[in-house]
BAZADREN-634982 format. One line per field, with one value per residue: residue number from 1; x, y, z of N, C-alpha, C, O, CB in turn. Coordinates in steps of 0.05 Angstrom, whole numbers, plus 32768, in hexadecimal, padded with zeros to 4 digits. Glycine has a CB too. Layout:
N
n = NUM, ...
n_east = X, ...
n_north = Y, ...
n_up = Z, ...
ca_east = X, ...
ca_north = Y, ...
ca_up = Z, ...
c_east = X, ...
c_north = Y, ...
c_up = Z, ...
o_east = X, ...
o_north = Y, ...
o_up = Z, ...
cb_east = X, ...
cb_north = Y, ...
cb_up = Z, ...
***
This chain:
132
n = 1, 2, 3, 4, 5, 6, 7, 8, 9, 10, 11, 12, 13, 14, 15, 16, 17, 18, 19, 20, 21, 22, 23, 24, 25, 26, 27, 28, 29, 30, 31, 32, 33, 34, 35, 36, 37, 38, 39, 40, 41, 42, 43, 44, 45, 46, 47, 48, 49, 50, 51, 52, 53, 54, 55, 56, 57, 58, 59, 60, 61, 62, 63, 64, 65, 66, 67, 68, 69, 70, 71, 72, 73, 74, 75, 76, 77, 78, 79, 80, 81, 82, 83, 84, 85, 86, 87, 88, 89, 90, 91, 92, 93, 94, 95, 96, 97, 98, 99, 100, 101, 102, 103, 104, 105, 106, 107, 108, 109, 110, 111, 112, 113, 114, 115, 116, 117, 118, 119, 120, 121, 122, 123, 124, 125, 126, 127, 128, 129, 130, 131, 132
n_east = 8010, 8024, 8053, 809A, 80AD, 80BB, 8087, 8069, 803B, 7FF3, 7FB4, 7FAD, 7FCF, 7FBB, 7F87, 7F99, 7FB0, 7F83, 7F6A, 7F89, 7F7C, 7F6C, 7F49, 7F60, 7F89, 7F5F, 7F5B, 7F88, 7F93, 7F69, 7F75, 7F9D, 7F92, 7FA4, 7FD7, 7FD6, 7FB5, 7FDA, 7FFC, 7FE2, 7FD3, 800A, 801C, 8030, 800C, 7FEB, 7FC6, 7F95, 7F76, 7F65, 7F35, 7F18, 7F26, 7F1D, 7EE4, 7EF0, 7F02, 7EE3, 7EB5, 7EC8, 7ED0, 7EA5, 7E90, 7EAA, 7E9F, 7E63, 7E3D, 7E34, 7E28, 7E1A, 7E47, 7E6B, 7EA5, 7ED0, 7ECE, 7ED7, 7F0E, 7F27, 7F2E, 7F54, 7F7A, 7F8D, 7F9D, 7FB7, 7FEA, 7FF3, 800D, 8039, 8084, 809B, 808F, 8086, 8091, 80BD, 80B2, 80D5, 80F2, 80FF, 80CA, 80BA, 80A7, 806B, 804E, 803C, 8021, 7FF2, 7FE9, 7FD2, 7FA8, 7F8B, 7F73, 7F55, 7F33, 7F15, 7F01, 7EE0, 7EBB, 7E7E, 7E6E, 7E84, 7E63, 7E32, 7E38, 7E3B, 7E08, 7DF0, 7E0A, 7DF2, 7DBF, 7DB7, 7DC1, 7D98
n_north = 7FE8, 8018, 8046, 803B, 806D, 80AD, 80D7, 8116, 8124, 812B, 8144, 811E, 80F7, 80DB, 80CA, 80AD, 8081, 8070, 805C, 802F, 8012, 7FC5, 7F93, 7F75, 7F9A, 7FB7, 7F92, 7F93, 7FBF, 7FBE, 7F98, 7FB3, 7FDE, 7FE6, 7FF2, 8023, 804A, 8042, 805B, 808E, 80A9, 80A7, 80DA, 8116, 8138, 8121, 810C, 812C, 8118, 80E0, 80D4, 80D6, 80B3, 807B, 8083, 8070, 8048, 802B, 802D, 8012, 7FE0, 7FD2, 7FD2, 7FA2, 7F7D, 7F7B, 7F98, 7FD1, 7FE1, 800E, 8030, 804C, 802D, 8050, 8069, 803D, 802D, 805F, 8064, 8035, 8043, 8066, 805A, 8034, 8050, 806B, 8052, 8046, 8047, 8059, 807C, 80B2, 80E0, 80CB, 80B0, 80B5, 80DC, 811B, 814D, 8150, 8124, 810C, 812F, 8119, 80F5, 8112, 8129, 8104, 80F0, 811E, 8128, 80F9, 8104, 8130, 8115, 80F6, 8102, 8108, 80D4, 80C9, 80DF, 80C9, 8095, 809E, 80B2, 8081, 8062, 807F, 8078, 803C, 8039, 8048
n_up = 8000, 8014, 7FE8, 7FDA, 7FC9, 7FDB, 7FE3, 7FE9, 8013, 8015, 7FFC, 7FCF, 7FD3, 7FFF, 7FE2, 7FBD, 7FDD, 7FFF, 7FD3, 7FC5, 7FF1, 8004, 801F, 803A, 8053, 806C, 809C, 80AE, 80C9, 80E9, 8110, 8122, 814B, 8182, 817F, 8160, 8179, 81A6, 8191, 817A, 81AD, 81C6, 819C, 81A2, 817E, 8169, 818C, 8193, 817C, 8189, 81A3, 8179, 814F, 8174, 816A, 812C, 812C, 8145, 8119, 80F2, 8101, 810F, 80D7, 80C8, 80E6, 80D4, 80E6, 80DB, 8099, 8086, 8065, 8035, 8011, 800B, 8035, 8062, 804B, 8058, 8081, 809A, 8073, 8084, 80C0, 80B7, 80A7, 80C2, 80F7, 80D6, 80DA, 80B5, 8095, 8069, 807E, 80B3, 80F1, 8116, 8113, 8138, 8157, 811A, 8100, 810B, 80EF, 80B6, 80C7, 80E5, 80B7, 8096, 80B9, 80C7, 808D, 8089, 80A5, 8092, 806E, 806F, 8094, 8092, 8095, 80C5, 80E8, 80DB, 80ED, 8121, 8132, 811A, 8146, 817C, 816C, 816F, 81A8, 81C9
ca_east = 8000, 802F, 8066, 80B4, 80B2, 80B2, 807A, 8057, 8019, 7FE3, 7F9A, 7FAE, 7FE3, 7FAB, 7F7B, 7FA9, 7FB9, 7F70, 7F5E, 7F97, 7F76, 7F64, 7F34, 7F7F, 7F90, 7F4E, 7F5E, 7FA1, 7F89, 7F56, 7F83, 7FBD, 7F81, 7FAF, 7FED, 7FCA, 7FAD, 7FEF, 800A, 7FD2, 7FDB, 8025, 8031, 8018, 8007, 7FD2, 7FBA, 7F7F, 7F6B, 7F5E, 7F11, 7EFD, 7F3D, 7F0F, 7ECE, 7EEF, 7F07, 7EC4, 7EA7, 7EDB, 7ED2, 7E87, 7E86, 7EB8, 7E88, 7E4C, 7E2B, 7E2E, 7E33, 7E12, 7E57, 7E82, 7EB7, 7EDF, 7ED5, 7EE9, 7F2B, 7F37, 7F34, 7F6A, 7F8F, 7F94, 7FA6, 7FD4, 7FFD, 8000, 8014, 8059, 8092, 80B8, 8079, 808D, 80A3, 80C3, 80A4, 80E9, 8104, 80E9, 80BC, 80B4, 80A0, 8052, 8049, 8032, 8000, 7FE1, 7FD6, 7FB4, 7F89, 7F7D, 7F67, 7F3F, 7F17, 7F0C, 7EF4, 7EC2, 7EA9, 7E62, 7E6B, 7E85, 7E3F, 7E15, 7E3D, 7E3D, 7DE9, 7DEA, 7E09, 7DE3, 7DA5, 7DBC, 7DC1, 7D7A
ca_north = 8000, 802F, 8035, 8045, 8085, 80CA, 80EC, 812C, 8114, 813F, 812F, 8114, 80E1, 80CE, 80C0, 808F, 8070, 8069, 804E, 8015, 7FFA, 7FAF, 7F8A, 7F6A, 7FB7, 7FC2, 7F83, 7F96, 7FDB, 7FB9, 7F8B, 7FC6, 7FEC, 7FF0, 7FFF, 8036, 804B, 804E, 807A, 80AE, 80B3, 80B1, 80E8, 8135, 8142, 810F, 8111, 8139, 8100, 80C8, 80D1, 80D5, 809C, 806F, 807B, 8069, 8025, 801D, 802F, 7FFA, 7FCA, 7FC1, 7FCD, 7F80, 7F66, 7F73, 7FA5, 7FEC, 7FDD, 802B, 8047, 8048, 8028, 8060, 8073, 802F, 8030, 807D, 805C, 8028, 804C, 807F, 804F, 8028, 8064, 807D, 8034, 803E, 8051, 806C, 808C, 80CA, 80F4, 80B6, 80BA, 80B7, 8103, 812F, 8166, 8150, 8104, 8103, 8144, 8116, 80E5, 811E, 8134, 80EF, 80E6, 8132, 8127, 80E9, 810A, 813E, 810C, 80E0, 810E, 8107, 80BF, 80C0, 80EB, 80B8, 8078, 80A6, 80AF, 8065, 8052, 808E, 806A, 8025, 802E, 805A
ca_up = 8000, 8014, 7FD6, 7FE4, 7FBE, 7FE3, 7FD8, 7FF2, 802C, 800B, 7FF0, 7FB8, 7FE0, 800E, 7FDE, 7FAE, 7FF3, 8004, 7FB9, 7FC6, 8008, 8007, 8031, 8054, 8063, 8089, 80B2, 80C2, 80D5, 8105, 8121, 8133, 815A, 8199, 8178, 8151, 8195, 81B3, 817F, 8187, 81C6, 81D3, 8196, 81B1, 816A, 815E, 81AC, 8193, 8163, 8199, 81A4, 8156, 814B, 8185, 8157, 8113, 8131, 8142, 8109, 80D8, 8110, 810E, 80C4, 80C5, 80F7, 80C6, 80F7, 80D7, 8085, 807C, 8064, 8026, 8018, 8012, 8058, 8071, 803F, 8058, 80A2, 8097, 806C, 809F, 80DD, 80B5, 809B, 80E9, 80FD, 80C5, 80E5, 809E, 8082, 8052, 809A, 80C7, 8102, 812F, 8113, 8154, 814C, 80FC, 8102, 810A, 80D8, 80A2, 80D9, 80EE, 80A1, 8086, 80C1, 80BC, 8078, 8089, 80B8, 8082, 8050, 807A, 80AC, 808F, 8092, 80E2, 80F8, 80D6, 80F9, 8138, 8134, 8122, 8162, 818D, 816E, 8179, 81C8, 81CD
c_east = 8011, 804C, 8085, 80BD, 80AA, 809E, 806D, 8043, 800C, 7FC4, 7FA0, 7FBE, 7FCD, 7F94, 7F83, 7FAA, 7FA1, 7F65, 7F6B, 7F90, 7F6F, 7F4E, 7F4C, 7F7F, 7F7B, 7F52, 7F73, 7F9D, 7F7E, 7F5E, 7F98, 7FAE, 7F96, 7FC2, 7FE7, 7FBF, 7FC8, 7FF8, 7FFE, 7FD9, 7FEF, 8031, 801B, 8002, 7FE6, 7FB8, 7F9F, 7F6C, 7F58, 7F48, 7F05, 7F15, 7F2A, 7EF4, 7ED0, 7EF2, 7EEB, 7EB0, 7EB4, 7ED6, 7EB0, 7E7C, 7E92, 7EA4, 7E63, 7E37, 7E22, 7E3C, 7E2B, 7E2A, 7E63, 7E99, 7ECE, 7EEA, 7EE3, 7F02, 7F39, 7F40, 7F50, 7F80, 7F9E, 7FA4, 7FC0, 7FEB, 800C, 8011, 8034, 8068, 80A0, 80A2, 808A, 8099, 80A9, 80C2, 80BE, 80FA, 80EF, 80E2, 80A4, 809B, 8081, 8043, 8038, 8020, 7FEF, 7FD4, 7FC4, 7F9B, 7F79, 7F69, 7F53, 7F2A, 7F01, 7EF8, 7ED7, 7EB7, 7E8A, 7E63, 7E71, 7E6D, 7E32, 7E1C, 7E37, 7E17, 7DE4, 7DF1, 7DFD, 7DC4, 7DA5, 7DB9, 7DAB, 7D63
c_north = 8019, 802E, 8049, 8060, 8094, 80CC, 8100, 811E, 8134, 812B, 8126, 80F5, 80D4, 80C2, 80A8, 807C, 8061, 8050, 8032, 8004, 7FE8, 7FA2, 7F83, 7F85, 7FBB, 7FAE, 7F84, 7FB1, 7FD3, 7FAC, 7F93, 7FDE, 7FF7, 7FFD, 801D, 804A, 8054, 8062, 8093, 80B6, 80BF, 80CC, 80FF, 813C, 8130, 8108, 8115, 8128, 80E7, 80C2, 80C5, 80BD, 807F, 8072, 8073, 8050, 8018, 801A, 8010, 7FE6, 7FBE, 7FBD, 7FAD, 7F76, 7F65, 7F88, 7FC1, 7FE5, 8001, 8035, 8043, 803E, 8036, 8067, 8065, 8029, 804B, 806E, 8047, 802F, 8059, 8073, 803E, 803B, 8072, 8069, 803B, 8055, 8063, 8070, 80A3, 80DE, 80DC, 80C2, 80BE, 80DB, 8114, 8144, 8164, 812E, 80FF, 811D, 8135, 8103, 80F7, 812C, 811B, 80EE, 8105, 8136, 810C, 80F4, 8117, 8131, 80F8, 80EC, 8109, 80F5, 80B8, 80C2, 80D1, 809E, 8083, 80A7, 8096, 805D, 805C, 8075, 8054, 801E, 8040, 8046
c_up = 8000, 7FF8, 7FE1, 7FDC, 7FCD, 7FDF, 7FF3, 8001, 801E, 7FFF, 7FDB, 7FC9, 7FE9, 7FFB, 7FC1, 7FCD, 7FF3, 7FEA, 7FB8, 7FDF, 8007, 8023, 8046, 805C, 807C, 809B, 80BE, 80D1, 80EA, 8115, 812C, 8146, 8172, 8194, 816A, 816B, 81A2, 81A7, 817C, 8193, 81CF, 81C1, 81A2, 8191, 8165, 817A, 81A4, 8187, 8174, 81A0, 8184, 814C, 815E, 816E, 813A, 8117, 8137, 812B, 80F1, 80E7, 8116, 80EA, 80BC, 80CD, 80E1, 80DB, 80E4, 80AF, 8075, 8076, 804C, 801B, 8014, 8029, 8066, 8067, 8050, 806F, 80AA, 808C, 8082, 80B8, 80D2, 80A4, 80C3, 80FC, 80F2, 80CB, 80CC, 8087, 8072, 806F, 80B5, 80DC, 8120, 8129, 812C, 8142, 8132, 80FE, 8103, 80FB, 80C5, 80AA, 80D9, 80D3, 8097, 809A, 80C9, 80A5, 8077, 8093, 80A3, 806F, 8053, 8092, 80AC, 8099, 80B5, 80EE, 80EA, 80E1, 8113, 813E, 812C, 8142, 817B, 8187, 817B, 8198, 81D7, 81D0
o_east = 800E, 8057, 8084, 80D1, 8092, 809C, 8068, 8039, 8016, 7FBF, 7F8C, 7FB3, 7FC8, 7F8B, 7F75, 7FA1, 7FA2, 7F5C, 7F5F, 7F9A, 7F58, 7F49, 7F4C, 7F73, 7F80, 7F4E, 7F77, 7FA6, 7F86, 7F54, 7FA6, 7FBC, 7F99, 7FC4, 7FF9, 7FCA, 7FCC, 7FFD, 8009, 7FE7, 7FF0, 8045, 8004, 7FEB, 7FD0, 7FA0, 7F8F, 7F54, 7F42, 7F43, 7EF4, 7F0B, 7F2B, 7EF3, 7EBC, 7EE5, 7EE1, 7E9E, 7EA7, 7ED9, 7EA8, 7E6B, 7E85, 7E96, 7E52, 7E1F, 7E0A, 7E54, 7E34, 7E2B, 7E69, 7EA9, 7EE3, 7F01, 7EF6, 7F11, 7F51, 7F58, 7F5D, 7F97, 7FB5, 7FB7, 7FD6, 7FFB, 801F, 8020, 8047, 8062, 80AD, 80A3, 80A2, 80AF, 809A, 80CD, 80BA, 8107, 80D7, 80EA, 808D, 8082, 807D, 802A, 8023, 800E, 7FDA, 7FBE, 7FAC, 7F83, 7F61, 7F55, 7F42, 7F12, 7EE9, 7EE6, 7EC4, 7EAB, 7E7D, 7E5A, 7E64, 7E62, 7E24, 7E09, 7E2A, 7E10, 7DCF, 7DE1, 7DFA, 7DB9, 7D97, 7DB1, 7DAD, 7D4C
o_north = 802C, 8018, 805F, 806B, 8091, 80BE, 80F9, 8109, 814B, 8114, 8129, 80DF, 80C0, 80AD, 8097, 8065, 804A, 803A, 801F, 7FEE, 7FF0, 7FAE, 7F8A, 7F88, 7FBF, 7FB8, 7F79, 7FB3, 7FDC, 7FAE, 7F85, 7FEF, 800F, 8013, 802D, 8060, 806C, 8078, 80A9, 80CB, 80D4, 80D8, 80FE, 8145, 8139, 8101, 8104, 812B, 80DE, 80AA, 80B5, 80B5, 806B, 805E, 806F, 8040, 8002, 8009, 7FFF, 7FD1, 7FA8, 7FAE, 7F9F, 7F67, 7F53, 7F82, 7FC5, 7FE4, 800A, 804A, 802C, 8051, 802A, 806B, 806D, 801E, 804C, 806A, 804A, 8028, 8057, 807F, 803C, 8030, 807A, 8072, 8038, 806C, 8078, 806A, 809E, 80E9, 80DC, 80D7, 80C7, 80E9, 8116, 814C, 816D, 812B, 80E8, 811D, 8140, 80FD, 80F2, 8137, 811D, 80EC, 8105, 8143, 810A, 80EF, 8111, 813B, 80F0, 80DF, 8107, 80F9, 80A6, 80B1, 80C6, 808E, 8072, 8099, 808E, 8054, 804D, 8068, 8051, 8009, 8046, 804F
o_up = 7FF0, 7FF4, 7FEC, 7FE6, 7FD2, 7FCB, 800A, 7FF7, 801C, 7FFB, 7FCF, 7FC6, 7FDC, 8003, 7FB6, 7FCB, 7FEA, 7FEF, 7FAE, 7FE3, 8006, 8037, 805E, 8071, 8094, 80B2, 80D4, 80E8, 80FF, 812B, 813B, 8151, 8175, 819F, 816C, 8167, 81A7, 81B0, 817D, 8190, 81DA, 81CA, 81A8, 8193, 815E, 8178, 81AC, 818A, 816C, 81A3, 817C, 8138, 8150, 815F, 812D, 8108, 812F, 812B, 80E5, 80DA, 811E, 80E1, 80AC, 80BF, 80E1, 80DC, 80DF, 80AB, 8060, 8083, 804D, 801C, 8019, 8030, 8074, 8078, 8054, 8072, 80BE, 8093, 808C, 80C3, 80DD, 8095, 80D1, 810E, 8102, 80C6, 80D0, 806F, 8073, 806C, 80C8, 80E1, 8136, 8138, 812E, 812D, 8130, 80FC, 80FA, 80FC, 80C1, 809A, 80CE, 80D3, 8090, 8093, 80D0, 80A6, 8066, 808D, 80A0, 8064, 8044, 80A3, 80C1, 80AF, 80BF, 80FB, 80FB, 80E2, 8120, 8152, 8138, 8153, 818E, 8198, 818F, 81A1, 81EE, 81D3
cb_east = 7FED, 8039, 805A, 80C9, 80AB, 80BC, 8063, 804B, 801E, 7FF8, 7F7F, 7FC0, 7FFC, 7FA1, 7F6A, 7FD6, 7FC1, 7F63, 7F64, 7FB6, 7F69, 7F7C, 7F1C, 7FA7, 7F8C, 7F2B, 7F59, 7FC0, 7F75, 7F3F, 7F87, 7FD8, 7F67, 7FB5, 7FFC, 7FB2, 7FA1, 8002, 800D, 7FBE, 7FDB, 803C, 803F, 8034, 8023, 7FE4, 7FC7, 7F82, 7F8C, 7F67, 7EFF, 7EF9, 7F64, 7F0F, 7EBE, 7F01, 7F1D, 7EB5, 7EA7, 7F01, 7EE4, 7E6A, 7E8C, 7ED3, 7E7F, 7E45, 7E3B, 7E43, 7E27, 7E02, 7E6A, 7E84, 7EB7, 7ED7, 7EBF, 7EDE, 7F2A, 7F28, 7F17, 7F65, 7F8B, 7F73, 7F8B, 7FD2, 7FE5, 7FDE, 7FFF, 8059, 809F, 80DE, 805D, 8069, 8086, 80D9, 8085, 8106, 80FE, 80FC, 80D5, 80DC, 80AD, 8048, 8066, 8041, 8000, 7FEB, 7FE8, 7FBE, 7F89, 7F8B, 7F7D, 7F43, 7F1E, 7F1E, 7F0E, 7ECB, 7EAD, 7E53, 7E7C, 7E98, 7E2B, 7E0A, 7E5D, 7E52, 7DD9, 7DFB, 7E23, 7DE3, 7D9A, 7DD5, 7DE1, 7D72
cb_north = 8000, 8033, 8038, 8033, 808B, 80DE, 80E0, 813D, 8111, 8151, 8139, 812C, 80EA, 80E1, 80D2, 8098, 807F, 8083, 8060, 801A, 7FFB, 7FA4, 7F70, 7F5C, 7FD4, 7FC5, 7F6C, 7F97, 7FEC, 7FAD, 7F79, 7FDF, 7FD8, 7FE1, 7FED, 8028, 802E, 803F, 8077, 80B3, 80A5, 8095, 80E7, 8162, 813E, 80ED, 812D, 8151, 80ED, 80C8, 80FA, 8101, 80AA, 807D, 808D, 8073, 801E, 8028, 8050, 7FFD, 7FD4, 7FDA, 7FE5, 7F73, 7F7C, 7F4C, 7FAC, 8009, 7FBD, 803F, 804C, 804E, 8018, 806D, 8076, 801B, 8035, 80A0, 804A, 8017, 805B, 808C, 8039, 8009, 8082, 8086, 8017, 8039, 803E, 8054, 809B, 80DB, 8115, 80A8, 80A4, 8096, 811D, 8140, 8178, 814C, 80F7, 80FC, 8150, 8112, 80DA, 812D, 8141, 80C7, 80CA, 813D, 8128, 80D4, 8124, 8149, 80F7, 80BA, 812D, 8109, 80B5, 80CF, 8114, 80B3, 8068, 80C4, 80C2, 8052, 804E, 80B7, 8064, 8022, 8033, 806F
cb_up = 8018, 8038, 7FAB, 7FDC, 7FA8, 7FD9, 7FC3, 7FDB, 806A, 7FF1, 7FE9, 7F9F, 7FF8, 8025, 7FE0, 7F9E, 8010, 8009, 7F9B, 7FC4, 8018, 8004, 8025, 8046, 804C, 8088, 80AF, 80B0, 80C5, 8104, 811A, 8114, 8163, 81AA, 8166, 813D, 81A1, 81B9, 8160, 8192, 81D3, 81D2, 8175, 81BE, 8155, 8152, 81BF, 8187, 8153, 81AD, 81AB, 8134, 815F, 81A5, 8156, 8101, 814E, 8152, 8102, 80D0, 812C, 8121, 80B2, 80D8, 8126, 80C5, 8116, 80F5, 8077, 808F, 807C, 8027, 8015, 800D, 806D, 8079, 8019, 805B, 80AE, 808E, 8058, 80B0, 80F0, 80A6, 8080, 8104, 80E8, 809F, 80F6, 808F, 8096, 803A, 80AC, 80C4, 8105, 812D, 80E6, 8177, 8140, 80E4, 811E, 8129, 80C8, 808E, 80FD, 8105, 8087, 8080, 80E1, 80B8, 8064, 8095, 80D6, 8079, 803F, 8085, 80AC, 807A, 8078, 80F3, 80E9, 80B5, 80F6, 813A, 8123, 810E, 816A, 8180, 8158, 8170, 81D9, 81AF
***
């Protein structure tokens, strides 16, 4: 998915990325949940992420289970793309240079949010309904 060539993190990057996800990608995505999780958390940059990062896993994780199929599959490619780009340590800004290193995490799953926001509110009023 990811290819060895440089390039620029921009919408255009993110949505070749997205267009190359596989059904294996979303299951490796769903199965690095914690590690993905830790890396929120532990960088300051992505910190802010960790609430709406907690409702995408849910959202890719009930669309596997067969619970929530209302979404695109765009959205659930953006969502994996997204976690397994934040997951790779020698993404396009390697995540060990200080300061620099989570510059280009915090732009894809910036730009995810951007691209499936409709699509979070209507999983988020599914699951508000769901427990009503």
């Amino acid at each position: 998915m990811f290819s060895k060539k440089k390039k620029e993190v921009n919408e255009e990057y993110f949505k070749e990325g997205v267009v190359s996800v596989s059904e294996g990608d979303v299951e490796l995505a769903a199965e690095s949940q914690e590690e993905v999780a830790d890396k929120i958390i532990n960088s300051g940059m992505l910190k802010k992420y960790t609430e709406i990062g907690k409702l995408m896993y849910a959202m890719l994780n009930d669309y596997r289970k067969g619970i929530y199929k209302d979404v695109p599959w765009f959205t659930i490619a953006a969502i994996a793309f997204s976690f397994l780009y934040i997951l790779n340590p020698l993404d396009v800004v390697p995540d060990f240079i200080p300061g620099l290193g989570y510059i280009d995490d915090f732009a894809i799953i910036t730009f995810a949010i951007r691209f499936i926001e409709s699509d979070i509110h209507k999983y988020l009023d599914f699951k508000l309904d769901e427990t009503a």
